[in-house]
N, C-alpha and C positions, 0 to 999 in steps of 0.2 A: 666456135661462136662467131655470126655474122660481127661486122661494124656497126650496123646498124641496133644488134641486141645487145651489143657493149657501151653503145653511146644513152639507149636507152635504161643501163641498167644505174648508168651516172648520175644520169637524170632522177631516176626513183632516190638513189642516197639523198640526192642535195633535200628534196623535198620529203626523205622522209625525215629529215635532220631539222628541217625549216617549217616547223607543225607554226606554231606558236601559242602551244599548252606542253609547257614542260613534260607532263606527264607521256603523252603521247609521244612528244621527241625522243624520250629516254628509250622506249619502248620499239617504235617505229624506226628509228635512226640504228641503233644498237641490232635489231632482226636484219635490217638492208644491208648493215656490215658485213653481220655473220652467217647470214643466211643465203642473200641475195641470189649469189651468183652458183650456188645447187638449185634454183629454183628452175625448171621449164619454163622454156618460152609462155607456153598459157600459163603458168604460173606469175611468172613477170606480170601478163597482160590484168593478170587480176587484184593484183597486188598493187598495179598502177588505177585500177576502178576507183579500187578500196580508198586508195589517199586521195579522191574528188569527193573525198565524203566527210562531213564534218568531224572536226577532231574531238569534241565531246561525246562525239554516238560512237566513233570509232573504240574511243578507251571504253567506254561503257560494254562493249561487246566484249572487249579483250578477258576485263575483269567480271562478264557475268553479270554486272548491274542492270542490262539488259537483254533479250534475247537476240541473236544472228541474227537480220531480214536472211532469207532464203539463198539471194543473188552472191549474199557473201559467205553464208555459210558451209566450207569446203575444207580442203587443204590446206591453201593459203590461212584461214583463218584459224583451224586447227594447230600448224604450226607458230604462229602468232602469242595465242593462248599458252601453248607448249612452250615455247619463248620467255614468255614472262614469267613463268614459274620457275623455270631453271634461273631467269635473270633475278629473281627474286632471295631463292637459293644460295646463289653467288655473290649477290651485293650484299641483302643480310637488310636491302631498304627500298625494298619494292615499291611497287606501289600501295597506297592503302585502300582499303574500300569502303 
């Protein structure tokens, strides 16, 4: 792993941690932990799109309240979805819909 895809990947924690809709931080902060640094480079790069994107459409997509746009609909966000159901699993206090 370059400097550069490490400094970046720091970056994505801090702000997925610093949503400021709790729901999104539990969610988004918790995947950057754990997931982060399995992700591909393009992976990273998309995951860094995703968090320029409002934090209410973003939870809305996670939880199916509303549909993918296209641009995000992938991997990244597959694994996201697949995230909160095992996080949900785990804490026992997911999120609600």
């Amino acid at each position: 792993m370059t400097d550069d895809t490490e400094i970046q990947r720091k970056k994505l924690r801090i702000r997925a941690w610093r949503r400021g809709f709790k729901e999104a931080d539990l969610i988004l902060g918790r995947f950057a932990d754990a997931r982060l640094d399995g992700l591909s480079p393009a992976e990273v790069d998309d995951f860094e799109r995703l968090l320029d994107e409002n934090d209410a459409d973003i939870y809305a997509w996670i939880i199916g309240k509303e549909p993918t746009p296209d641009q995000f609909d992938g991997p990244v966000m597959d694994a996201l979805k697949g995230f909160r159901v095992d996080a949900d699993a785990a804490f026992g206090d997911g999120p609600k819909e």
